[in-house]
C-alpha positions as CSV (number, residue, x, y, z in Angstrom):
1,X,3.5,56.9,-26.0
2,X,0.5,56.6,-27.7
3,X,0.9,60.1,-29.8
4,X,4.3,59.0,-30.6
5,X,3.1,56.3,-32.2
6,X,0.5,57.2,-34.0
7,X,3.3,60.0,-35.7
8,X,5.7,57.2,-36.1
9,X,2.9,55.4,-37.9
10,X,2.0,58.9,-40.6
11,X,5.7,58.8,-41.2
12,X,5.9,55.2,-42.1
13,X,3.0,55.5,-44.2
14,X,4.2,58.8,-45.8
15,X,7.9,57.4,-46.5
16,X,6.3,54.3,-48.2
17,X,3.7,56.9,-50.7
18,X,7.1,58.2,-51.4
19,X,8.9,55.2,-52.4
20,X,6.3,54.1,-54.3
21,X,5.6,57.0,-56.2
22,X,9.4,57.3,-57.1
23,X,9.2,53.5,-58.0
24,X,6.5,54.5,-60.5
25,X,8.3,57.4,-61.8
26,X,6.0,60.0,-60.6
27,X,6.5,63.1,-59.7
28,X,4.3,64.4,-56.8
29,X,2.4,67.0,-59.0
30,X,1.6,64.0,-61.4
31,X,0.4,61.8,-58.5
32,X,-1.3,64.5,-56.7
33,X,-3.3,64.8,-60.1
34,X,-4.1,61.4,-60.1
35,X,-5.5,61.2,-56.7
36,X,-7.8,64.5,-57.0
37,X,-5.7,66.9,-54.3
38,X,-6.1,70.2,-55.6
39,X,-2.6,71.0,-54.9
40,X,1.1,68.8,-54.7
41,X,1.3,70.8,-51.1
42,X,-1.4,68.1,-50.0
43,X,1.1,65.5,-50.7
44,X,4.2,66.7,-49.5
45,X,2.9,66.6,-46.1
46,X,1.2,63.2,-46.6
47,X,4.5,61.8,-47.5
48,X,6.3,63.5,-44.4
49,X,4.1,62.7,-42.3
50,X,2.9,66.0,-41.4
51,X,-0.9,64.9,-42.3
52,X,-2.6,61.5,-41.7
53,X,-3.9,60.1,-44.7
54,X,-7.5,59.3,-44.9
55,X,-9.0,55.9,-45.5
56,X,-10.3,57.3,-48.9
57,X,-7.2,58.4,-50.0
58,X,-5.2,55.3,-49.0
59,X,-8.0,53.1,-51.3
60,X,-7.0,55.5,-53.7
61,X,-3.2,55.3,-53.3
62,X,-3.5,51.3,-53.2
63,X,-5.4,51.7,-56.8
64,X,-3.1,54.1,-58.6
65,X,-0.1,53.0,-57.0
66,X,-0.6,49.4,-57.3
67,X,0.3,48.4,-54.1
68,X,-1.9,45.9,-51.8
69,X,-2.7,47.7,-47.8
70,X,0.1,46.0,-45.7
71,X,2.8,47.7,-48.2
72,X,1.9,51.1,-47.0
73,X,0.6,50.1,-43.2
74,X,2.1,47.2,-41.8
75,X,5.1,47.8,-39.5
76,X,6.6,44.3,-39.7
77,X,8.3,45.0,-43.0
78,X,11.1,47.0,-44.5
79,X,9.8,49.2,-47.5
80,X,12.7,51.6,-48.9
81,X,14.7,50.9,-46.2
82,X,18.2,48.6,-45.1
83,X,20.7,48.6,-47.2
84,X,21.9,45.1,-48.1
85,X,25.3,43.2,-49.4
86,X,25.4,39.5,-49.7
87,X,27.5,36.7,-50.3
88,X,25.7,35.1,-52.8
89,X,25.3,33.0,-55.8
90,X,21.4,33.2,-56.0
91,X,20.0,33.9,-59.6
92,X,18.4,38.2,-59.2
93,X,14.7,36.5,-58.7
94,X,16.3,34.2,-55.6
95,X,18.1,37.1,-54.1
96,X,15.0,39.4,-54.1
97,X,12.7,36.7,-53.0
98,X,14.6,35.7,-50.0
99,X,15.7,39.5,-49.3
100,X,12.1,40.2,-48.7
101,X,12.1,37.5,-45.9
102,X,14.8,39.0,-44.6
103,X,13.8,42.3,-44.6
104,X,10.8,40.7,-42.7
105,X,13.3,39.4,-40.1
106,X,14.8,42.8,-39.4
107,X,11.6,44.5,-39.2
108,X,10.5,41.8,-36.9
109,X,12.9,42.4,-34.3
110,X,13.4,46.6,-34.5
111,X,9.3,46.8,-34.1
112,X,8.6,44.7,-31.1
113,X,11.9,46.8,-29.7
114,X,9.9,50.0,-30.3
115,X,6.6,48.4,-28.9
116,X,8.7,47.6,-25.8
117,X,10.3,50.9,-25.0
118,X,13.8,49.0,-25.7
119,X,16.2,51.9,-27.5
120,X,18.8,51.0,-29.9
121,X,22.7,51.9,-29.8
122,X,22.8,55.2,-31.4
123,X,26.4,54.8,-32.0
124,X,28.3,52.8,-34.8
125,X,31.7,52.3,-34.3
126,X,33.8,52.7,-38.1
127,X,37.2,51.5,-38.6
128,X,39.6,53.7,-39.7
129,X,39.8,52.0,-43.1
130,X,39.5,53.5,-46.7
131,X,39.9,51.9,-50.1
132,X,43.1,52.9,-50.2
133,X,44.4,51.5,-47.2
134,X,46.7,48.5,-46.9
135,X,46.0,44.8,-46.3
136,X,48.7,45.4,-43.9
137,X,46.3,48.4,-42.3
138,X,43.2,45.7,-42.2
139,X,45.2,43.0,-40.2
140,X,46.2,46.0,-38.1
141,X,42.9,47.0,-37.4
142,X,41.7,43.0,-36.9
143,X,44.4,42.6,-34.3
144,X,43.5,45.5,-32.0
145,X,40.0,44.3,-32.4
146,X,40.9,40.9,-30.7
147,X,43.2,42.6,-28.2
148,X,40.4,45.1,-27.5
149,X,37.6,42.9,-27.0
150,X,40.0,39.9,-25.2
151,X,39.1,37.4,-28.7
152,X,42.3,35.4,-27.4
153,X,43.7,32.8,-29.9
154,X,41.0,31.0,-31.3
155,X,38.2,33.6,-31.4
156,X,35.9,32.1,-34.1
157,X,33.4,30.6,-31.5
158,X,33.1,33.3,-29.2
159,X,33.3,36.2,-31.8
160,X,29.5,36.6,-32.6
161,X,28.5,36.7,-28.8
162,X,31.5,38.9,-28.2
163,X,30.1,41.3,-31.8
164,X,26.2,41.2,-30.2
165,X,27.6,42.8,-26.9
166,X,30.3,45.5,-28.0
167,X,28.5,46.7,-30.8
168,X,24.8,45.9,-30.6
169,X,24.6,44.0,-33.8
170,X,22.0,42.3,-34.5
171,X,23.1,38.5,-35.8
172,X,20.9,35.6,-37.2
173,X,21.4,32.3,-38.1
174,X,19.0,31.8,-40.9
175,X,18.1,28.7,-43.2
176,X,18.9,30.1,-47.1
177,X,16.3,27.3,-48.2
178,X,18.5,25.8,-51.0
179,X,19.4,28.9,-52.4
180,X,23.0,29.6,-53.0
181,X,23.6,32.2,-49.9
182,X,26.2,32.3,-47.5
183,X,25.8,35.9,-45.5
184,X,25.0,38.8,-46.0
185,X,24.9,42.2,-44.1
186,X,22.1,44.9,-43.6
187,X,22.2,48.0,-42.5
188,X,20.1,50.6,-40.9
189,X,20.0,53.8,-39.3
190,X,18.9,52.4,-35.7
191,X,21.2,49.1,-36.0
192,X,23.4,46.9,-38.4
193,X,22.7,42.8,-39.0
194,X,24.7,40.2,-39.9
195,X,23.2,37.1,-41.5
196,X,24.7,34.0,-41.7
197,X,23.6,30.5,-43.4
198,X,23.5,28.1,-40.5
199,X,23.6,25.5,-43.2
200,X,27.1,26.4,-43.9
201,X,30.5,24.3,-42.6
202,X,31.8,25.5,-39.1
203,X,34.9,27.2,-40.8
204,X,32.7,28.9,-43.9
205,X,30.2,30.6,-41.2
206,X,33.0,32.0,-39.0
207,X,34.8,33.5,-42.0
208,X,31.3,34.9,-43.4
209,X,30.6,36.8,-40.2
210,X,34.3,38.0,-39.9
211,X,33.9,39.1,-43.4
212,X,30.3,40.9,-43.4
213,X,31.9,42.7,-39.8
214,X,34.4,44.4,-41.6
215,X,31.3,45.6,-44.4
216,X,29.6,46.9,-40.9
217,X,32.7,48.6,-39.7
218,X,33.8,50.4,-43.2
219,X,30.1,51.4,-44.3
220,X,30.5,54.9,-44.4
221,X,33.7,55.0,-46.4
222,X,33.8,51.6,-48.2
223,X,30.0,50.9,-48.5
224,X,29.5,47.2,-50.2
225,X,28.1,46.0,-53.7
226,X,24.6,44.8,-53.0
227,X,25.9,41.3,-54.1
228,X,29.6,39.8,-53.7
229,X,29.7,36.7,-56.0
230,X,32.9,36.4,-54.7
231,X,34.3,37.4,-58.1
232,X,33.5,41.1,-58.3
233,X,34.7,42.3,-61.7
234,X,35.0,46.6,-60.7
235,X,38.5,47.8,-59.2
236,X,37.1,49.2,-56.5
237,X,34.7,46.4,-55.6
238,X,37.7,43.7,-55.8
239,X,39.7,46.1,-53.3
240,X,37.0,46.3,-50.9
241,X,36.7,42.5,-51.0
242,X,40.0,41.5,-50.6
243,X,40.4,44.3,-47.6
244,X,36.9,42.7,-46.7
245,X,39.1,39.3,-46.9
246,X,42.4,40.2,-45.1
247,X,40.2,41.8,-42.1
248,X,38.5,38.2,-41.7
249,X,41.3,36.3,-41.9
250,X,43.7,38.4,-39.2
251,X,40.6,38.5,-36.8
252,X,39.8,35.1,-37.1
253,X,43.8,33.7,-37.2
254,X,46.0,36.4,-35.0
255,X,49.1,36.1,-35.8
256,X,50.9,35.1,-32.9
257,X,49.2,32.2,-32.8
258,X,49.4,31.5,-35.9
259,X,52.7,31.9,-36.0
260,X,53.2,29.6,-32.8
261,X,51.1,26.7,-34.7
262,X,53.4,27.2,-37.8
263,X,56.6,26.7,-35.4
264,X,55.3,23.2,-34.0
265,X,54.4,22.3,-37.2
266,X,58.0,19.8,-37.3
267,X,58.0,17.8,-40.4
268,X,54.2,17.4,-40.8
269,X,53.2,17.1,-44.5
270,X,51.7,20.7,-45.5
271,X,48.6,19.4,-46.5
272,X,47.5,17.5,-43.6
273,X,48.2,20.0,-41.5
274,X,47.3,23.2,-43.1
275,X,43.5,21.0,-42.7
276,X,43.8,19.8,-39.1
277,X,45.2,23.5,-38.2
278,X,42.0,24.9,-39.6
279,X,39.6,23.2,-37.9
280,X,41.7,24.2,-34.4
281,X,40.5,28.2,-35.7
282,X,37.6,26.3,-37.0
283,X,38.0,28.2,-40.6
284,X,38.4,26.7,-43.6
285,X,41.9,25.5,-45.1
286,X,42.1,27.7,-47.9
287,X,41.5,30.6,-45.5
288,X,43.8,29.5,-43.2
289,X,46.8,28.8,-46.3
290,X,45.5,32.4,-47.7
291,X,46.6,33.4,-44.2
292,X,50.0,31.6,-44.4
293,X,50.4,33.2,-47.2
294,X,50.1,36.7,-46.1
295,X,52.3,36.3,-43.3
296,X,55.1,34.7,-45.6
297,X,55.8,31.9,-43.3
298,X,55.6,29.0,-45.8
299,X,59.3,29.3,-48.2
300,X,58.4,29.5,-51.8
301,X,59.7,26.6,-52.6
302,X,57.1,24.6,-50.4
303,X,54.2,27.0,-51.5
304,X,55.0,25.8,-54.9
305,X,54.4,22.3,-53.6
306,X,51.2,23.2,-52.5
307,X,47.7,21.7,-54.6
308,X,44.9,23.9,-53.5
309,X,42.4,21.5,-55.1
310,X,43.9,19.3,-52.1
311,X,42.6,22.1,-49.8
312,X,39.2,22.8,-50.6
313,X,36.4,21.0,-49.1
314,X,34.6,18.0,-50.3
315,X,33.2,16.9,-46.8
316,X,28.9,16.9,-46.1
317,X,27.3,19.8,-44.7
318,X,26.8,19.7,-40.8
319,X,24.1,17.2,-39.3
320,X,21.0,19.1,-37.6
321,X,22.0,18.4,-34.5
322,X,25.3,20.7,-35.0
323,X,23.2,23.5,-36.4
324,X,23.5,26.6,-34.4
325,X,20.0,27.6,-33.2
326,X,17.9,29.5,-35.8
327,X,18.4,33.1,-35.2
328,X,20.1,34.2,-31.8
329,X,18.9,34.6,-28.0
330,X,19.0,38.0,-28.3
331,X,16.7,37.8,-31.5
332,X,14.2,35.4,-29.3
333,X,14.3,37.0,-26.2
334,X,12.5,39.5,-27.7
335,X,10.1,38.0,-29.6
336,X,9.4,36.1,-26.1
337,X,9.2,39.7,-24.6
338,X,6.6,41.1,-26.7
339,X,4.4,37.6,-26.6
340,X,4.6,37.8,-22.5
341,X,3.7,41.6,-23.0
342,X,0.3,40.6,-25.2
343,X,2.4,43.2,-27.8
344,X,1.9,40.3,-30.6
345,X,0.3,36.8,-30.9
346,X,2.2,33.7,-31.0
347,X,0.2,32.6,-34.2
348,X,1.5,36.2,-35.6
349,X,4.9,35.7,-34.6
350,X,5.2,32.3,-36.2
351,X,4.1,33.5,-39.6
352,X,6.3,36.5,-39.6
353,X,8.8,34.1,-38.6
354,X,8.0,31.5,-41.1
355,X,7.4,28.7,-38.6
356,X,5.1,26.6,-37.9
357,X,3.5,26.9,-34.2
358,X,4.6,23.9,-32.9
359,X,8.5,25.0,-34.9
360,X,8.0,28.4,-33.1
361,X,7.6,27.0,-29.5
362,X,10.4,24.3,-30.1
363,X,12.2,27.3,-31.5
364,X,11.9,29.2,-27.5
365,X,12.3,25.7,-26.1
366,X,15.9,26.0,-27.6
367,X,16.9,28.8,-26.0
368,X,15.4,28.3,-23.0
369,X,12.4,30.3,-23.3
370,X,8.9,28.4,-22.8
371,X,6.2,29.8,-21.4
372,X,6.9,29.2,-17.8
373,X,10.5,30.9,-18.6
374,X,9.3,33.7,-20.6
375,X,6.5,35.0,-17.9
376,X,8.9,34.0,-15.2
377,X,11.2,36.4,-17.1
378,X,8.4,39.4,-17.8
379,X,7.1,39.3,-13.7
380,X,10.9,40.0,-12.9
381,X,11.2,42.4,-15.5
């Protein structure tokens, strides 16, 4: 274990030399020059890992490279790796700043899984989706994902746990801090995340997460834009979107029962119920008229009728009371783990957390998880 890891570690340290010298626009003869090595040789197996750095070197490397230690050493952070897509608004300096927290999430969780022996899903299902398939093709795919999983009617509740259990995603409820983020998705070689702002409405969260699923589950043949403003201006980006779009909407609003809902409808005024209809899927109304739509079950004549400004949402934002929990049981379970374990500190945990202490026990209170739960937990490990 202990040789593993200290190979695991002269990769991680190579790979980051690499992506730092590329970032500088260095070639590794020009680099290798810089540093003194009397051949490039030297540092091609530095950056594969086949050679341990020395601390000389490394002062070096910090120096030319302009990086400060914990770039190139510590564990708990993503350098050159996770490819991300978000739903976003953020100005470029937002983004990046609150990317790098997440990217400090991720690395979070997929370290103290290493530290604990805890092996990831090497397996990542794909749907059988290209850009050129049909919106008729995504809804397809959407309903045998709810027949295939058991999702029943109203799956918007229980579809996260139900994601987190077939698939081994990771998901987390995160604060965005102001900035204008709704989700986003991450992806890795060992595992995929979604992220979700908890500050969000109940109906905007659940259609988020359907959305950024269908990003997971098409990544090798419709990989995403880093950022969806939710107006992409390419051809291809719009088509992914609105496949993106049609998934979410058919998994989140199967059409039998949305179908059965339209036939009770009676002589209810559209707009009124196209908004109390929602909140039974517990997505928004436009998602669920969008839906309507698709399915052609409103006559033209009363689409016409219909004022979408009358359908978009003007209400507050969810007390903190209705929040879900920040991050996920899964996500804490392991963090409690690796504190019962000695692996990490709690005083560590909460800053690469960013909580405060006291937030950070509350935070395993929550879920269940205080100190008497957590070593109850590790003795019967």
């Amino acid at each position: 274990m202990a040789a593993e890891r200290k190979k695991n570690f002269n990769r991680m340290v190579g790979d980051r030399i690499r992506v730092a010298r590329e970032a500088s626009g260095l070639s590794q003869k020009q680099l290798s020059d810089l540093l003194g090595f009397k051949d490039r040789q030297t540092l091609s197996s530095i950056e594969t890992g086949q050679r341990k750095i020395t601390s000389e070197e490394l002062l070096s490397l910090i120096r030319v490279l302009k990086k400060d230690l914990d770039f190139f050493t510590d564990p708990f952070r993503l350098v050159g790796e996770g490819i991300f897509s978000w739903r976003s608004q953020a100005s470029p300096a937002e983004l990046e700043t609150f990317e790098e927290m997440a990217r400090g999430w991720i690395a979070v969780y997929r370290t103290l899984g290493e530290d604990l022996g805890e092996t990831f899903n090497p397996l990542v299902p794909q749907l059988g989706l290209t850009i050129r398939s049909s919106f008729e093709e995504a809804w397809s795919a959407a309903e045998r994902l709810n027949q295939s999983w058991g999702l029943g009617p109203r799956p918007a509740a229980i579809l996260p746990g139900i994601v987190e259990k077939q698939l081994d995603i990771l998901v987390l409820h995160v604060d965005m801090r102001g900035v204008p983020i709704s989700g986003a998705a991450c992806h890795l070689p060992e595992f995929n995340t979604i992220l979700i702002n908890r500050r969000e409405r109940e109906g905007r969260r659940a259609f988020d997460f359907a959305h950024e699923l269908f990003h997971i589950l098409t990544w090798a043949s419709m990989p995403p834009a880093h950022v969806d403003t939710g107006n992409p201006t390419g051809t291809k980006a719009k088509r992914i979107e609105l496949l993106a779009n049609n998934f979410a909407g058919a998994l989140l609003m199967p059409r039998d029962a949305v179908v059965e809902q339209w036939n009770q409808r009676g002589k209810k005024e559209i707009h009124n119920w196209i908004k109390l209809t929602a909140e039974e899927f517990s997505v928004t109304a436009i998602a669920l008229f969008n839906r309507l739509r698709a399915l052609n079950l409103i006559p033209l004549t009363e689409r016409a009728s219909v004022d979408e400004s009358r359908l978009t949402w003007t209400g507050r934002f969810p007390v903190e009371s209705k929040l879900p929990p920040l991050f996920s049981e899964k996500y804490v379970r392991r963090v409690r783990k690796a504190l019962d374990k000695g692996l990490i500190s709690e005083r560590r945990a909460a800053d690469l957390l960013g909580l405060m202490t006291e937030e950070m026990s509350e935070l395993m209170e929550t879920y269940g998880l205080g100190p008497k739960a957590g070593k109850a937990s590790a003795d019967g490990a």
